[in-house]
C-alpha positions as CSV (number, residue, x, y, z in Angstrom):
1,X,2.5,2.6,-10.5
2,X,1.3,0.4,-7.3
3,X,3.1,-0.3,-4.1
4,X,2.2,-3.4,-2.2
5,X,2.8,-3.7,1.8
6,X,3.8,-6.9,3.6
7,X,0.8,-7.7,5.7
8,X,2.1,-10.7,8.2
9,X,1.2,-13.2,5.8
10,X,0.7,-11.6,2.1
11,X,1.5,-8.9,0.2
12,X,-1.4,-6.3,0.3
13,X,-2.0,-3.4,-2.1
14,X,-1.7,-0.3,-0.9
15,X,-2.3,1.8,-3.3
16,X,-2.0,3.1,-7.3
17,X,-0.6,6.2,-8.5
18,X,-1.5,7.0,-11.7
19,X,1.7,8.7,-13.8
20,X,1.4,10.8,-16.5
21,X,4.2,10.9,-19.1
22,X,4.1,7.0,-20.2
23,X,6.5,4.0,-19.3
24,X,10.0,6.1,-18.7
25,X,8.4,8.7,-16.4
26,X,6.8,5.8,-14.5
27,X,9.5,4.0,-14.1
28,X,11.3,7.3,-12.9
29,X,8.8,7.7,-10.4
30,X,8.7,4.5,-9.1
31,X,12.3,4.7,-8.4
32,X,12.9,7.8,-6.9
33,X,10.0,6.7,-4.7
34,X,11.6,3.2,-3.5
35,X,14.5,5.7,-2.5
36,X,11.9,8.6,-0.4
37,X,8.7,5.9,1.0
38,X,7.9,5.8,4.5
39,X,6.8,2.6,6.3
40,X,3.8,2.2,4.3
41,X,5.3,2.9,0.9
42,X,3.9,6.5,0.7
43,X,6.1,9.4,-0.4
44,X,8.1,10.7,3.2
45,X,8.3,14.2,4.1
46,X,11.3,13.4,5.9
47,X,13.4,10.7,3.9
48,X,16.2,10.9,6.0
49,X,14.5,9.4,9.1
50,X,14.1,6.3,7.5
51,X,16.8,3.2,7.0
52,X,16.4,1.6,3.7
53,X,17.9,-1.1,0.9
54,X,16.2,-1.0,-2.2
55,X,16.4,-3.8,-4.4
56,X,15.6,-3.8,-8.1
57,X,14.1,-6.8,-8.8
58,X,13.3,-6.1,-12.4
59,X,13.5,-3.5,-15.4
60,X,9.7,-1.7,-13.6
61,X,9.9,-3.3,-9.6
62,X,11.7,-2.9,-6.2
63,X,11.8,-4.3,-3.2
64,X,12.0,-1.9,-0.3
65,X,13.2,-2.5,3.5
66,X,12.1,0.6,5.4
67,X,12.6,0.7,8.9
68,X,12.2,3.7,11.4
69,X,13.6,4.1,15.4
70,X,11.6,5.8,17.8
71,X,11.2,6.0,21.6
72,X,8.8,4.1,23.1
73,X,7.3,5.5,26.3
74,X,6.0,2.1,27.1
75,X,9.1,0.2,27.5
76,X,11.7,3.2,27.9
77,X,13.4,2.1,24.5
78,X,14.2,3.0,21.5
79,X,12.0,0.5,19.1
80,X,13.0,-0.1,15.6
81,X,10.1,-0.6,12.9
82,X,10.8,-2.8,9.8
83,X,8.6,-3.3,6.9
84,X,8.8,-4.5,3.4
85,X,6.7,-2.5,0.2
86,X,6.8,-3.4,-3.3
87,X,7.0,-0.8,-5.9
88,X,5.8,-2.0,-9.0
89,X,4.8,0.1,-12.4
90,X,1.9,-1.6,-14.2
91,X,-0.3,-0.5,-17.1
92,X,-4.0,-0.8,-16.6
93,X,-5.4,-2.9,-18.8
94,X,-9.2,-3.4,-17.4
95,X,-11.6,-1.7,-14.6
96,X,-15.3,-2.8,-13.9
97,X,-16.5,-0.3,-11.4
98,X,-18.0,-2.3,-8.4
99,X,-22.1,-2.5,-8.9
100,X,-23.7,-0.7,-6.0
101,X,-25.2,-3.1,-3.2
102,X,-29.0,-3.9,-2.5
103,X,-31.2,-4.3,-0.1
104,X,-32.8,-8.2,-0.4
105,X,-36.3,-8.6,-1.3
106,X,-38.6,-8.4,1.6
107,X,-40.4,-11.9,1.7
108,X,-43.2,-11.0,3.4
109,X,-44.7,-9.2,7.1
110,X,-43.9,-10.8,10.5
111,X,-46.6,-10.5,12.6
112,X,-47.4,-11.5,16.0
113,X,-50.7,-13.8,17.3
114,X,-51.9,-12.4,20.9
115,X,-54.3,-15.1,22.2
């Protein structure tokens, strides 16, 4: 399972969540968290203080509007937060773990002439 976050001008992944149980249990997962995320598309410990819709936009993705009021101390107001997450079940097919970086080659000593 992945969830994606709307990032002002693309969708960004936000993270995987491997499932255990094949396609059905992911696709239960994925569900029942388009129905719980927060803001960021992470499982809520209070679902309730969220607004949502969900949308199903296929048999395995959603697309969530999550959106949260709090007082801001700033502008003496309650401020409403709105974001968009896709939830998405996906088998992994391929990983290539990321080859660990070098230092370059030195090129030789820099040394400096006193006349």
């Amino acid at each position: 399972m992945e969830c994606t976050e709307w990032a002002g001008d693309r969708w960004k992944l936000a993270r995987t969540v491997p499932v255990d149980g094949g396609r059905e249990a992911a696709v239960e997962q994925a569900a029942e968290l388009a129905r719980r995320c927060d803001l960021r598309g992470n499982d809520a410990r209070e679902p309730q203080a969220y607004g949502r819709r969900v949308f199903r936009t296929s048999e395995t993705s959603w697309l969530v509007e999550v959106s949260h009021s709090a007082w801001n101390d700033v502008y003496k107001r309650v401020h409403t937060d709105t974001q968009h997450v896709r939830i998405s079940v996906a088998e992994l097919e391929h990983e290539d773990e990321t080859p660990p970086g070098e230092a370059p080659a030195k090129k030789g000593v820099l040394r400096s002439w006193r006349s």
